[in-house]
LUMZANU-763003 format. One record per residue (C-alpha): x, y, z; residue number from 1. Coordinates in steps of 0.001 Angstrom, whole numbers, m for minus. Layout:
BEGIN
         u         v         w   num
         X         Y         Z   NUM
...
This chain:
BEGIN
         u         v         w   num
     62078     58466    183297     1
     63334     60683    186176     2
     63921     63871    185367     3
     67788     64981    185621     4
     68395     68906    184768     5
     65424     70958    185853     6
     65840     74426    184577     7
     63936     77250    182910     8
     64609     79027    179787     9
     62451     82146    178768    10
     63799     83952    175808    11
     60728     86261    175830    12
     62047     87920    178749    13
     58128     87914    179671    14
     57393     85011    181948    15
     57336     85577    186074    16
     57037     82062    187042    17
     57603     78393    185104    18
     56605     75416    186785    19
     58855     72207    186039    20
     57645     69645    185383    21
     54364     71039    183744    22
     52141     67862    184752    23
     51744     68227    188451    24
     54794     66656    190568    25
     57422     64689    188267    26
     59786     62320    189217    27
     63269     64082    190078    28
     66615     61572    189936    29
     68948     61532    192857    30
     71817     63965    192233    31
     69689     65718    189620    32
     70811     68979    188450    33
     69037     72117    189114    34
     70253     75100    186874    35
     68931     78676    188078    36
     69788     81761    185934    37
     70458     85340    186899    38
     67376     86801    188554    39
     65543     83568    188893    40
     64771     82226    191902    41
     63765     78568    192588    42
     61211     76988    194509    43
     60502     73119    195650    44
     57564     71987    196635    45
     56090     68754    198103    46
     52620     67991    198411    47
     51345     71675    198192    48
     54207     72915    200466    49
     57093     74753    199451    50
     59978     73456    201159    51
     63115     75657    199959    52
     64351     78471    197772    53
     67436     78123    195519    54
     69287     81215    194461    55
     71583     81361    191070    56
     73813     78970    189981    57
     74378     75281    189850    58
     72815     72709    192834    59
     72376     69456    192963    60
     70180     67165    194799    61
     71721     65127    197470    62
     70953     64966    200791    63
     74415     65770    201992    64
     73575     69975    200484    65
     69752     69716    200676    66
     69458     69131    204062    67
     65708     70193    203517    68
     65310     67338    200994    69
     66263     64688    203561    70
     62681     63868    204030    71
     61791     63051    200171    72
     64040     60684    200486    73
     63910     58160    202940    74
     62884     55587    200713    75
     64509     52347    200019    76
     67969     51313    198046    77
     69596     53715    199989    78
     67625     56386    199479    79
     68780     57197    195687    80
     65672     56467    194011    81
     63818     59611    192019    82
     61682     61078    194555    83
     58240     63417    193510    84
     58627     66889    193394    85
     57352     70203    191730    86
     60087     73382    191073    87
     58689     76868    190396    88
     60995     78736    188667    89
     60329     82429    189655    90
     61719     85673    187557    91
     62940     87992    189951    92
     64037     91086    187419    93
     62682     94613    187936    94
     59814     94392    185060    95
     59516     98036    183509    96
     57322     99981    181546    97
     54220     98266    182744    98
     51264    100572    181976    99
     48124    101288    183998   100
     44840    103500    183250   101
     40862    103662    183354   102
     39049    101438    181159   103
     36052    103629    181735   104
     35945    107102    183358   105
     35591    107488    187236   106
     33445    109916    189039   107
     34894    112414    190602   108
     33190    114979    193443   109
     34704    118712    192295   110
     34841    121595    194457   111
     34070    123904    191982   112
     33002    121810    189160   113
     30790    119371    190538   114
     30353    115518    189465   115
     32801    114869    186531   116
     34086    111850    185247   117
     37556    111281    184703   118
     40626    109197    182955   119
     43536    108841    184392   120
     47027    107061    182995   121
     50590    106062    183888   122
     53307    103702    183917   123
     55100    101507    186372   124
     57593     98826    187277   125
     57410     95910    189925   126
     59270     93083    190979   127
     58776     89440    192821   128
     59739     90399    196400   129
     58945     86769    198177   130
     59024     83622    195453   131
     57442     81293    197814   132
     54858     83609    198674   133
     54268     84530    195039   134
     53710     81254    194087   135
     51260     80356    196833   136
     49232     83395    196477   137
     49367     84076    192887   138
     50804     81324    190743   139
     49271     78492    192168   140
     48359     75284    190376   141
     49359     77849    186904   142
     52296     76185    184741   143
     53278     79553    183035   144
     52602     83216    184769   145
     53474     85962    181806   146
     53485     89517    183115   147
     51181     90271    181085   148
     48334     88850    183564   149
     49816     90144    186342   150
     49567     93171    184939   151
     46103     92952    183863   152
     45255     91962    187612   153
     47121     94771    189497   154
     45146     97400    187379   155
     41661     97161    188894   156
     44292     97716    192356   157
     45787    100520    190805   158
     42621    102523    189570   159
     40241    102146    193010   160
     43013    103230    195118   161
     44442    106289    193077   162
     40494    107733    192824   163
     40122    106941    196701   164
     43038    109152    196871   165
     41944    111564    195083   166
     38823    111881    196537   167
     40457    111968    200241   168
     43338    114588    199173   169
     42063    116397    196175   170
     39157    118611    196139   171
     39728    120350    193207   172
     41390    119805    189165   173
     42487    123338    189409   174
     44917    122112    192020   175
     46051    118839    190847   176
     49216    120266    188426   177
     51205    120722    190849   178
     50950    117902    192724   179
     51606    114793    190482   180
     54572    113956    191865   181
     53517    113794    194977   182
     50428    112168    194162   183
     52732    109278    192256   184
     54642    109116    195516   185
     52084    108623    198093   186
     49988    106426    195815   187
     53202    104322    195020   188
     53384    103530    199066   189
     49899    102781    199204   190
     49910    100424    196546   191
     52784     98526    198009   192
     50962     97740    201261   193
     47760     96661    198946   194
     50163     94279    197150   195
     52432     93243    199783   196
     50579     89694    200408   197
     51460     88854    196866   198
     54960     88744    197014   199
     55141     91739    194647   200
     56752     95126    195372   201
     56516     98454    192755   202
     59658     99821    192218   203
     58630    102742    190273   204
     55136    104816    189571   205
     54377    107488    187484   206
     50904    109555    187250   207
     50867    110005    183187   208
     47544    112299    183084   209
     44241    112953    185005   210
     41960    113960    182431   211
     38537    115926    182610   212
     35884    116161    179784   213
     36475    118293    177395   214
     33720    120438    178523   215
     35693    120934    182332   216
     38826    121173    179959   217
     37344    124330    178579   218
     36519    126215    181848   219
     39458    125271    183235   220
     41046    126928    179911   221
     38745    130063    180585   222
     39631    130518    184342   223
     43240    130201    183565   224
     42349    133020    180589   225
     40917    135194    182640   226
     43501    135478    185491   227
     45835    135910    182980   228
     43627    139182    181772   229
     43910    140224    185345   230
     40548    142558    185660   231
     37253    142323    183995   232
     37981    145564    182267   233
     40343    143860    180382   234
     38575    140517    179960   235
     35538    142334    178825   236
     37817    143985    175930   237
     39159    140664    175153   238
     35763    138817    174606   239
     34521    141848    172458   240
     37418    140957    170229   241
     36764    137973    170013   242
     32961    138461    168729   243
     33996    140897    166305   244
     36268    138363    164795   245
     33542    135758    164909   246
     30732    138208    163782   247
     33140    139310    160592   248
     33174    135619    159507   249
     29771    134813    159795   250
     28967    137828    157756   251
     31120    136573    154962   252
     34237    138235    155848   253
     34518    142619    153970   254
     33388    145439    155345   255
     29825    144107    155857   256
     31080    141605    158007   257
     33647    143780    160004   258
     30354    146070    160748   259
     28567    143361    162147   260
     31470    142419    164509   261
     32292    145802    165282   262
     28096    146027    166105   263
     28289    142586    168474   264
     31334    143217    170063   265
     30304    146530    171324   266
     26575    144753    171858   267
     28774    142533    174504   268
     31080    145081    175601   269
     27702    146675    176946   270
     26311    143672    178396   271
     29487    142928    180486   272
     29956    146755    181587   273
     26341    146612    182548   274
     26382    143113    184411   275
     29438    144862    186896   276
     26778    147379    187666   277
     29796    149644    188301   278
     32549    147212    189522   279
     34580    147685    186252   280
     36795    149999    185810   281
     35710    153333    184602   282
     31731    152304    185084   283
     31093    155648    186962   284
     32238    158445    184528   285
     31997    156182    181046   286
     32174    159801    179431   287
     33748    163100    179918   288
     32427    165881    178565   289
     34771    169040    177285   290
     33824    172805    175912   291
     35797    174997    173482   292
     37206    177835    175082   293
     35394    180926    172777   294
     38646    182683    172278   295
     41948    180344    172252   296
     39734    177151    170921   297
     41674    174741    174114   298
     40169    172325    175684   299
     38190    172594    178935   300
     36568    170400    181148   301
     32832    171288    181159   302
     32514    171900    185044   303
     35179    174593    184703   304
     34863    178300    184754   305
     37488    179708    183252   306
     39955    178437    180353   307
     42667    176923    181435   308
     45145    178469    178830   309
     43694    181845    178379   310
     41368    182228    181596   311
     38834    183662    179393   312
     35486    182811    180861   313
     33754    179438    179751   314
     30494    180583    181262   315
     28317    182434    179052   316
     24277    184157    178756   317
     22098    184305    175783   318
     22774    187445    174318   319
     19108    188079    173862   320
     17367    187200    176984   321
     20371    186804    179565   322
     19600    183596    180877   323
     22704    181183    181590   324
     23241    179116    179416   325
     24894    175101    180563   326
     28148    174591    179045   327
     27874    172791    175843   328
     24593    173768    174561   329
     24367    175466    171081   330
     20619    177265    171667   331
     19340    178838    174745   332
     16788    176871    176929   333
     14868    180203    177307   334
     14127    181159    174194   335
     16208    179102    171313   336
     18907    181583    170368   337
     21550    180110    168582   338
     24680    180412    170525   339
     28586    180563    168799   340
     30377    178300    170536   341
     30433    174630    170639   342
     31008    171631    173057   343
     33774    169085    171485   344
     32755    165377    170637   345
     32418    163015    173975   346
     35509    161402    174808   347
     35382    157950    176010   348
     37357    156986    178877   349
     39084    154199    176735   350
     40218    157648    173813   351
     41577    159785    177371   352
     45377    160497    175902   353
C-alpha cells in the first residue's frame, strides 16, 4: 500500500533524525502528504541521493510544486502511480545542556609542575546546520539518530582538541583561572571547524573545570598560601603554628602536649631561619643585648657608654684589680670579682616594643 502522510512525531524531544519509511525506500502515493513540524527539516532521497529539502508546514507531492520530483515520476498512467522514495526527517532545534568531559585523565606537560594528569568538564549545545549533509555524513543507512549518540561521538572531538589547546596556549595551572572564558571561546571556534563536515554547528560551550591531582591541588593551595603571607618571615611563623597545633594533639592534647608543640614549632622555626642563611628578616641581629644603668635602673643598649636617661657611665672596672670589665658580665675576667650590676634578659627581635 503506498504510503500517503509521511511525517515524524518525537515526543521525547530527543531524536535528530527519523527516517520514513523505516525499511529502506517505500512506496510514496501521488499527491501524498508530507507534514513537517517546527524545527524539522525534511529530506528526499532517491537511490542514495538526496534530491530536496522541505521546510515547515504542509506539501504535497505533485509534480506541478515538486519540480525536483519530476523525474520519479515519469512512469506510466500518467505518471500518478506511487513512486520509491526515502524521507529523512531531520530535528533542527538548538539541543542544550549536552555535557562533555575525560573518561580518563590526560597528560599534561607543566611549567612548574611537571607531567600531571588531568580531568577536565563542561557543557554545551549544538544544532543541525546542513540536513542533507547531516544525513549523508552522519545518519546514513540509521532509521533513528537520538542525541544521545551524537553526543557520545563528538566527545572523543571535544577532549583531543581542548588538551591540544592547552598544551599549545597553556604552560602553566597557576595561570589557567583566569582564562576559562577565553579558553571556552577559542576552543568553541575550533571545534566548529572540526565539526563543520557534519552538518553540525555548537551554539554554546562552557569549560566546567580543569582539574589536577589532589597532590598538584595541594601545592597549588601552598603557593597561593604563601603569597598571601607575603615574606618568609611571616610564612615561617605561620608553619610554626601550625606544628605546635599538630604537636599538642599528638601529645594527647594538656599542657604536655602544648610543650611538645611549643618544642617543634620552635624546632622548625629554627630550621627555616637557618635554611635563609640570613635572607629573613631579622637573621643578622636575632638578639639584642641591653645593660642596667647602675644608678637610674633604665635601659641601655650594651654598645653604649653612657645612660641614656641619667648619663651616668655604663662602663665600669673591677674594683679590685682595675681591669675593664664588658658590659653585661657579673664577675671580672681577671680575677672573678663579683660585680653589682646586671645585664637584663635577651630580647628577641620578635619581643622589641
Amino acid at each position: 500500500m503506498a504510503i500517503e502522510i509521511l511525517q515524524s512525531l518525537d515526543n521525547s524531544g530527543k531524536v535528530l533524525a527519523e527516517r520514513v519509511p523505516r525499511d529502506g525506500e517505500g512506496d510514496v502515493a501521488y499527491g501524498a502528504q508530507l507534514i513537517v513540524r517546527e524545527s524539522q527539516e525534511a529530506v528526499f532521497f532517491r537511490d542514495g541521493q538526496s534530491l530536496d529539502c522541505f521546510s515547515p508546514g504542509r506539501h504535497t507531492l505533485t509534480t506541478a510544486n515538486i519540480p525536483l520530483l519530476r523525474g520519479l515520476l515519469k512512469l506510466p498512467f500518467g505518471g500518478k502511480t506511487p513512486f520509491k522514495a526515502e524521507c529523512y526527517f531531520v530535528n533542527k532545534k538548538v539541543f542544550t545542556d549536552l555535557k562533555w568531559g575525560t573518561p580518563q585523565p590526560v597528560a599534561f606537560r607543566d611549567s612548574e609542575f611537571g607531567i600531571i594528569r588531568l580531568r577536565a568538564h563542561g557543557m554545551y549545545a549544538l544544532k543541525v546546520v546542513d540536513s542533507s549533509l547531516f544525513v549523508n555524513k552522519y545518519v546514513g543507512t540509521a532509521v533513528v539518530k537520538l542525541v544521545g549518540e551524537l553526543e557520545d561521538f563528538l566527545r572523543g572531538f571535544i577532549v583531543s582538541k581542548s588538551f591540544d589547546f592547552l598544551g599549545e596556549q597553556l604552560k602553566t595551572l597557576l595561570d589557567l583561572p583566569q582564562h576559562y572564558n577565553e579558553l571556552a571561546i577559542a576552543l568553541k571556534a575550533e571545534l566548529n571547524e572540526e565539526v563543520a563536515s557534519y552538518g553540525v554547528e555548537f551554539v554554546d560551550f562552557t569549560v566546567g573545570a580543569i582539574t589536577a591531582p589532589k597532590e598538584v591541588e595541594k601545592a597549588m593551595d601552598e603557593r597561593a598560601k604563601m603569597g598571601a603571607l607575603g615574606d618568609m618571615g611571616q610564612y615561617t611563623r605561620y608553619k610554626t603554628a601550625q606544628a605546635i597545633g599538630d604537636a599538642a594533639k599528638q601529645s594527647g592534647g594538656g599542657m604536655a602536649g602544648m610543650g611538645a608543640g611549643i618544642g617543634a614549632g620552635m624546632a622548625i622555626g629554627n630550621q627555616m631561619a637557618d635554611s635563609m642563611g640570613g635572607g629573613g628578616k631579622g637573621s643578622g641581629d636575632k638578639v639584642k643585648k641591653v645593660i642596667l644603668c647602675p644608678k637610674c635602673g633604665s635601659e641601655n643598649d650594651a654598645d653604649k657608654k653612657f645612660c641614656g636617661e641619667c648619663g651616668e657611665s655604663l662602663r665600669r672596672s673591677c674594683p679590685k684589680c682595675g681591669e675593664e670589665v664588658p658590659p653585661g658580665d657579673k664577675f671580672c675576667g681577671n680575677c672573678g670579682e663579683k660585680l653589682g650590676w646586671t645585664l637584663k634578659k635577651p630580647l628577641l627581635n620578635e619581643e622589641k616594643p
